[in-house]
VMD Tcl script that builds the backbone (N, CA, C; Angstrom):
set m [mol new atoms 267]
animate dup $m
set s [atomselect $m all]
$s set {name element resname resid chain x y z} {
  {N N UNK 1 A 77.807 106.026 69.510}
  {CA C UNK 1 A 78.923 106.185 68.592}
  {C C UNK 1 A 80.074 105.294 69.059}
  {N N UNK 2 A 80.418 104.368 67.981}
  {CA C UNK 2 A 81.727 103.589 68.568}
  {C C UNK 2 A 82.859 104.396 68.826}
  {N N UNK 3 A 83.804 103.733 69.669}
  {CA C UNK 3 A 85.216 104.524 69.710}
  {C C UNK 3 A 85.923 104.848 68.288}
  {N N UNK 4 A 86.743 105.798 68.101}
  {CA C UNK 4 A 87.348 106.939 66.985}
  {C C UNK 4 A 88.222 105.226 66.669}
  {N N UNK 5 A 89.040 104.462 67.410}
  {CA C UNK 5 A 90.223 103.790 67.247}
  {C C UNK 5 A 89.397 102.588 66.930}
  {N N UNK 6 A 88.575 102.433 67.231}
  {CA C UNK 6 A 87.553 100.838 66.896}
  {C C UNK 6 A 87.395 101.197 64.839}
  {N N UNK 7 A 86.560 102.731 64.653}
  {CA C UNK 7 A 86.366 102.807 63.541}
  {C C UNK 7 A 87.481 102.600 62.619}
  {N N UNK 8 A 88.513 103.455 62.860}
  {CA C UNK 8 A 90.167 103.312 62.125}
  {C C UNK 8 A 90.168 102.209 61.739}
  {N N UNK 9 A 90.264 101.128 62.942}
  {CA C UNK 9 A 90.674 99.702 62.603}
  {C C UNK 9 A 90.078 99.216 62.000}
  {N N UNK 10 A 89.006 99.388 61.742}
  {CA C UNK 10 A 88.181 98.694 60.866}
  {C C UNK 10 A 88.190 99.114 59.291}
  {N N UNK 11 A 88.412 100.416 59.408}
  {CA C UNK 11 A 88.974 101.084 57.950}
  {C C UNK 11 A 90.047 100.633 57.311}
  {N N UNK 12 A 91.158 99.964 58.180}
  {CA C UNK 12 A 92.383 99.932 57.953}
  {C C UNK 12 A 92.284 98.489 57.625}
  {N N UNK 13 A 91.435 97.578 58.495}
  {CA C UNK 13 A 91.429 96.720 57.676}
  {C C UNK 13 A 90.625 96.235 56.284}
  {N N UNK 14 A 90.212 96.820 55.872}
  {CA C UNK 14 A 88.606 97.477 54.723}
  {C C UNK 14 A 89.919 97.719 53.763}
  {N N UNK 15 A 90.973 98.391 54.086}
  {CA C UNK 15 A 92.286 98.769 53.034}
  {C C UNK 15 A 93.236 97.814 52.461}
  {N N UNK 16 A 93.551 96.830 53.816}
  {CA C UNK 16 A 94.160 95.607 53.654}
  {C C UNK 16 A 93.521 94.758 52.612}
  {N N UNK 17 A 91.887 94.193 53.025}
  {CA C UNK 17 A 91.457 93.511 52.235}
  {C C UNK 17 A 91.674 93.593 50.956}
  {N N UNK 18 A 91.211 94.955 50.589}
  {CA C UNK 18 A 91.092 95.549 48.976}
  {C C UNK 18 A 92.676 95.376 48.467}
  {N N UNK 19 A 93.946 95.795 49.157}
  {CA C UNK 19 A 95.137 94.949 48.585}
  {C C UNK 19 A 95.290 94.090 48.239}
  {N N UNK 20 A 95.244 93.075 49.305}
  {CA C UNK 20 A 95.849 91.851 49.308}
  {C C UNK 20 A 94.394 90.461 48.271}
  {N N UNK 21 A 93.598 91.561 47.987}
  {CA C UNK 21 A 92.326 90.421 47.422}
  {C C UNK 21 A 92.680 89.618 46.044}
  {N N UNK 22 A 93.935 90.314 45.555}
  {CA C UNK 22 A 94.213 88.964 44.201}
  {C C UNK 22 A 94.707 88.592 44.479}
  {N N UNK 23 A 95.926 88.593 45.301}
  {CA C UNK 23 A 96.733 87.557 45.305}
  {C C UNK 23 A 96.017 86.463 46.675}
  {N N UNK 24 A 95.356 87.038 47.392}
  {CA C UNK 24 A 94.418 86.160 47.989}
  {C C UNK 24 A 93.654 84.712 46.751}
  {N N UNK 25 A 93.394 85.535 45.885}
  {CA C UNK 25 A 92.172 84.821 44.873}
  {C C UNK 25 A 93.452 83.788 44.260}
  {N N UNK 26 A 94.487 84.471 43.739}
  {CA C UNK 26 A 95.545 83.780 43.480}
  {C C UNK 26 A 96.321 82.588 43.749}
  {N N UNK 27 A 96.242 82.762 45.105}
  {CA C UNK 27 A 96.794 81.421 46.102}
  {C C UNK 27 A 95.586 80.127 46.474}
  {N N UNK 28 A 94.086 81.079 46.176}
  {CA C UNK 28 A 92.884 79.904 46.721}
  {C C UNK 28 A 93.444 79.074 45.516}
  {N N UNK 29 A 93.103 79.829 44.530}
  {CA C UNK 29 A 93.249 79.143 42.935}
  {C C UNK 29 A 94.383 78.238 42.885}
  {N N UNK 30 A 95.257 78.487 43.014}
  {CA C UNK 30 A 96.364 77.291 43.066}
  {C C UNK 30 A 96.598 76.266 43.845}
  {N N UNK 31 A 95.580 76.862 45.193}
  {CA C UNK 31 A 95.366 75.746 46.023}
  {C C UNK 31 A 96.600 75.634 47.196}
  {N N UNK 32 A 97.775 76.984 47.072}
  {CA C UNK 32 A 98.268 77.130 47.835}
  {C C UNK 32 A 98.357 77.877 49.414}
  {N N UNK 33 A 97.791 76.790 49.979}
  {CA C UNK 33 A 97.437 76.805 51.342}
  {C C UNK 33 A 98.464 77.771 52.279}
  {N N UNK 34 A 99.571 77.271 52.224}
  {CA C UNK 34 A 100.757 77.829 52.547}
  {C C UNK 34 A 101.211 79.166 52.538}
  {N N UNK 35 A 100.795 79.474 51.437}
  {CA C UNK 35 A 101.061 81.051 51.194}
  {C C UNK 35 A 99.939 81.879 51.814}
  {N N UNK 36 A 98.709 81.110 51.838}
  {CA C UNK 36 A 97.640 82.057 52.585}
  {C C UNK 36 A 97.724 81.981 53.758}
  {N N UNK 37 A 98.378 81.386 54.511}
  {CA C UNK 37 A 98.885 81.736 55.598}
  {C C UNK 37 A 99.732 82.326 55.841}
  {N N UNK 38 A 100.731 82.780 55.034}
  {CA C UNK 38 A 101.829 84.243 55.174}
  {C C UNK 38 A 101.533 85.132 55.315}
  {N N UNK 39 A 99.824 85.298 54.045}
  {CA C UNK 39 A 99.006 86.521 54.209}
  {C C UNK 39 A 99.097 87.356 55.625}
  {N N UNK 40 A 98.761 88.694 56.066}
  {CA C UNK 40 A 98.579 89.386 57.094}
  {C C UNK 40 A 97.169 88.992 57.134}
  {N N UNK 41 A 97.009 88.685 58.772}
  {CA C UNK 41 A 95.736 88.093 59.162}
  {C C UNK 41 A 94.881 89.675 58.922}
  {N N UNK 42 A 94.984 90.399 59.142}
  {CA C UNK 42 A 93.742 91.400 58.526}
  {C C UNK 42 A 93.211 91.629 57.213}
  {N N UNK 43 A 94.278 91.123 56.187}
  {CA C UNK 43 A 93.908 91.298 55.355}
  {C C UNK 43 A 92.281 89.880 54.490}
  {N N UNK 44 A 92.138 88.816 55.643}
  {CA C UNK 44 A 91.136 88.155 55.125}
  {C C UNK 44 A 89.831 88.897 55.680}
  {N N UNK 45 A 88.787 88.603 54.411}
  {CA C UNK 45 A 87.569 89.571 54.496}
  {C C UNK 45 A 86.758 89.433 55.324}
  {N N UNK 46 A 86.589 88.080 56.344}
  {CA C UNK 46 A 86.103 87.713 57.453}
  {C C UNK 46 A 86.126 88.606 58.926}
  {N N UNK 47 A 87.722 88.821 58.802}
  {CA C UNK 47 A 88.179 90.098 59.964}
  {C C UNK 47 A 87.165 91.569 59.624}
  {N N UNK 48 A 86.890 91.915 58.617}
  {CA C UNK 48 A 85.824 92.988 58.452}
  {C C UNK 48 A 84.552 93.559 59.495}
  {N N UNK 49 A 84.113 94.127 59.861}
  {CA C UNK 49 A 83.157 94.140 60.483}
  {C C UNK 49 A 81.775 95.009 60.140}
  {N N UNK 50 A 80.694 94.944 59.528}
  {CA C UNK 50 A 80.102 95.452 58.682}
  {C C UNK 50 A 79.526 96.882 60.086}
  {N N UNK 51 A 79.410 98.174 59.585}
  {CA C UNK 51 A 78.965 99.130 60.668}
  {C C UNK 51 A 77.990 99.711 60.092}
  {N N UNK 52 A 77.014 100.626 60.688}
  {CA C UNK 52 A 75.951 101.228 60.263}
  {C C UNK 52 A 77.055 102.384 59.869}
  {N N UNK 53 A 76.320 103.380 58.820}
  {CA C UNK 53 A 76.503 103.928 57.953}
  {C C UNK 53 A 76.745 105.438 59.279}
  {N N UNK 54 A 75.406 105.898 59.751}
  {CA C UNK 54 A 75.337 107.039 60.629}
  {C C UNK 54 A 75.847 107.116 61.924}
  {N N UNK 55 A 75.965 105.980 62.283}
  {CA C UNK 55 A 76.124 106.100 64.105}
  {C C UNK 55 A 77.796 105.042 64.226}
  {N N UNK 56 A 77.946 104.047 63.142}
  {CA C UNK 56 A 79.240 102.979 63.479}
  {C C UNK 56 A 79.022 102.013 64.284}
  {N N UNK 57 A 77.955 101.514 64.482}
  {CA C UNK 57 A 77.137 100.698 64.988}
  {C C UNK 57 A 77.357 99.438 64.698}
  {N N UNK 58 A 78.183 98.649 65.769}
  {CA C UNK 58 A 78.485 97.431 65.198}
  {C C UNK 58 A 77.005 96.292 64.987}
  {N N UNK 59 A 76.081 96.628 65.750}
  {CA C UNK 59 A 75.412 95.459 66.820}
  {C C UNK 59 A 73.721 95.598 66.303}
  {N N UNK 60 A 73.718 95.076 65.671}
  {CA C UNK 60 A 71.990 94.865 65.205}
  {C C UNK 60 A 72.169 95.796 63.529}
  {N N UNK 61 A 73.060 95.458 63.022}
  {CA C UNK 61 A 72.963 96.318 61.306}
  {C C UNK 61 A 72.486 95.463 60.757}
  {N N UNK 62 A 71.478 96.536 59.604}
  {CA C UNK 62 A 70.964 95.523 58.581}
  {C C UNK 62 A 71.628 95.647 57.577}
  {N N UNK 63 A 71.833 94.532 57.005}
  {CA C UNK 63 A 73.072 94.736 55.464}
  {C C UNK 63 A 71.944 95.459 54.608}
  {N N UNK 64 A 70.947 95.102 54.261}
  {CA C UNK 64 A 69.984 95.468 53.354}
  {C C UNK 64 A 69.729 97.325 52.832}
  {N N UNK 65 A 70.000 97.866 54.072}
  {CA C UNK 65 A 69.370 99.547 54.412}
  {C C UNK 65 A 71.066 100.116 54.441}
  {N N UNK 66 A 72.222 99.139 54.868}
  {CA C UNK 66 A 73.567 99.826 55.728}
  {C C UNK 66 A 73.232 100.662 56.946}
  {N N UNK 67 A 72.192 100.360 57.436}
  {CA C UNK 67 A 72.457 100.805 58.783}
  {C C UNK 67 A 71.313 99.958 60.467}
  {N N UNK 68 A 72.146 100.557 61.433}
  {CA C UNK 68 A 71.739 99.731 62.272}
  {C C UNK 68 A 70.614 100.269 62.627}
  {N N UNK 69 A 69.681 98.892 63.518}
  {CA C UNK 69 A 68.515 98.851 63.996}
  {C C UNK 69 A 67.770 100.222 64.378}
  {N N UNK 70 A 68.568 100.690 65.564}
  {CA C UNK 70 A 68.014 101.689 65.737}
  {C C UNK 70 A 68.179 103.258 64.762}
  {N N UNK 71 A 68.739 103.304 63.981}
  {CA C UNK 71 A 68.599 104.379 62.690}
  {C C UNK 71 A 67.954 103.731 62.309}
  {N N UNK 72 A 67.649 102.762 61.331}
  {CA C UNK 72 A 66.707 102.024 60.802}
  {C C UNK 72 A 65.146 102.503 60.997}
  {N N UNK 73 A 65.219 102.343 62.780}
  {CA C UNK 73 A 63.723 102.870 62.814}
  {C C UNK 73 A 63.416 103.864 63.000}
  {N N UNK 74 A 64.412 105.058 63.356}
  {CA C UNK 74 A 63.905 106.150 63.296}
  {C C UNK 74 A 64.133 106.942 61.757}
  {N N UNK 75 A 64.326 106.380 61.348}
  {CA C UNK 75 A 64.259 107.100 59.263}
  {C C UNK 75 A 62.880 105.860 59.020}
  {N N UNK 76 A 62.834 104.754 59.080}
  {CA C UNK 76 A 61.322 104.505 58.719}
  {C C UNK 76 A 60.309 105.493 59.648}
  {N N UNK 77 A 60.282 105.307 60.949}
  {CA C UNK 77 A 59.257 106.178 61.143}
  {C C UNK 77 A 58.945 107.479 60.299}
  {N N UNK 78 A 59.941 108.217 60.429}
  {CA C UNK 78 A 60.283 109.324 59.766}
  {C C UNK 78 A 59.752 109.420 58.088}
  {N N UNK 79 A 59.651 108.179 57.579}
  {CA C UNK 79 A 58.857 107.581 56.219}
  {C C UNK 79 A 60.007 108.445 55.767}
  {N N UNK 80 A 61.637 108.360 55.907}
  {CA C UNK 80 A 62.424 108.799 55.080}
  {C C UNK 80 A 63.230 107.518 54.136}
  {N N UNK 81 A 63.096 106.185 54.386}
  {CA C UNK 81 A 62.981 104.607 53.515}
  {C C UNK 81 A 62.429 104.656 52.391}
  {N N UNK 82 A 62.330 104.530 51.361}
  {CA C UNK 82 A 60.952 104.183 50.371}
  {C C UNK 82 A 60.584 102.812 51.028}
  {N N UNK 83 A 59.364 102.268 50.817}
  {CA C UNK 83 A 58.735 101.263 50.856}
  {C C UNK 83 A 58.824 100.627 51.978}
  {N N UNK 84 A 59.130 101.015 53.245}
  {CA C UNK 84 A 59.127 101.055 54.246}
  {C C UNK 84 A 58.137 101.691 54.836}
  {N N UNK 85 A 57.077 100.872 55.351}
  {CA C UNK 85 A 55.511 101.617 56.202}
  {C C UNK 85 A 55.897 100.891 57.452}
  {N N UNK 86 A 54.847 101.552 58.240}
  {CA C UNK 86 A 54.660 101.555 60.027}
  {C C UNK 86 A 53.358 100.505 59.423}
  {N N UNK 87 A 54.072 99.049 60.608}
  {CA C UNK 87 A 52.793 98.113 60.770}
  {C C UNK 87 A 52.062 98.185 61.895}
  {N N UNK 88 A 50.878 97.777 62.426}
  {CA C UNK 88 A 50.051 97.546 62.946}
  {C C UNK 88 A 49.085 96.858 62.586}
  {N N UNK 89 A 48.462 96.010 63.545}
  {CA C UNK 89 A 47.994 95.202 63.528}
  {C C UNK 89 A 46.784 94.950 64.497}
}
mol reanalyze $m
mol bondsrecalc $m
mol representation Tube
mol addrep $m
């Protein structure tokens, strides 16, 4: 489980983005460079950090499922995935 203050921040910036995203779109569009740099640096969507859904898992998530590696494999094992089977070979 990540730290309580790692998750926040990451929420908080998840809040920023969703503000500041037109007039973001606003300034690409005009081509004013200048002003997107006034922007608050959290608010670009890059600063984001994508987390697993169950655990906050920065480090091996799959965008595909929203969650990381290791949930991942224990809900496939679990055959709780659709279309997700155990390979062997």
């Amino acid at each position: 489980m990540a730290k309580k203050s790692i998750i926040a921040r990451n929420e908080k910036r998840k809040a920023m983005i969703e503000r500041y995203a037109a007039k973001r779109a606003e300034l690409k569009e005009l081509g004013d460079y200048e002003g997107l740099v006034r922007l608050p640096r959290n608010s670009s969507p890059t600063r984001y950090k994508n987390r697993c859904v169950e655990s906050k898992r920065s480090r091996g998530y799959m965008r595909q499922f929203g969650l990381s590696r290791i949930s991942f494999r224990e809900h496939a094992s679990r055959g709780e995935i659709p279309g997700v089977t155990k390979s062997s070979w």
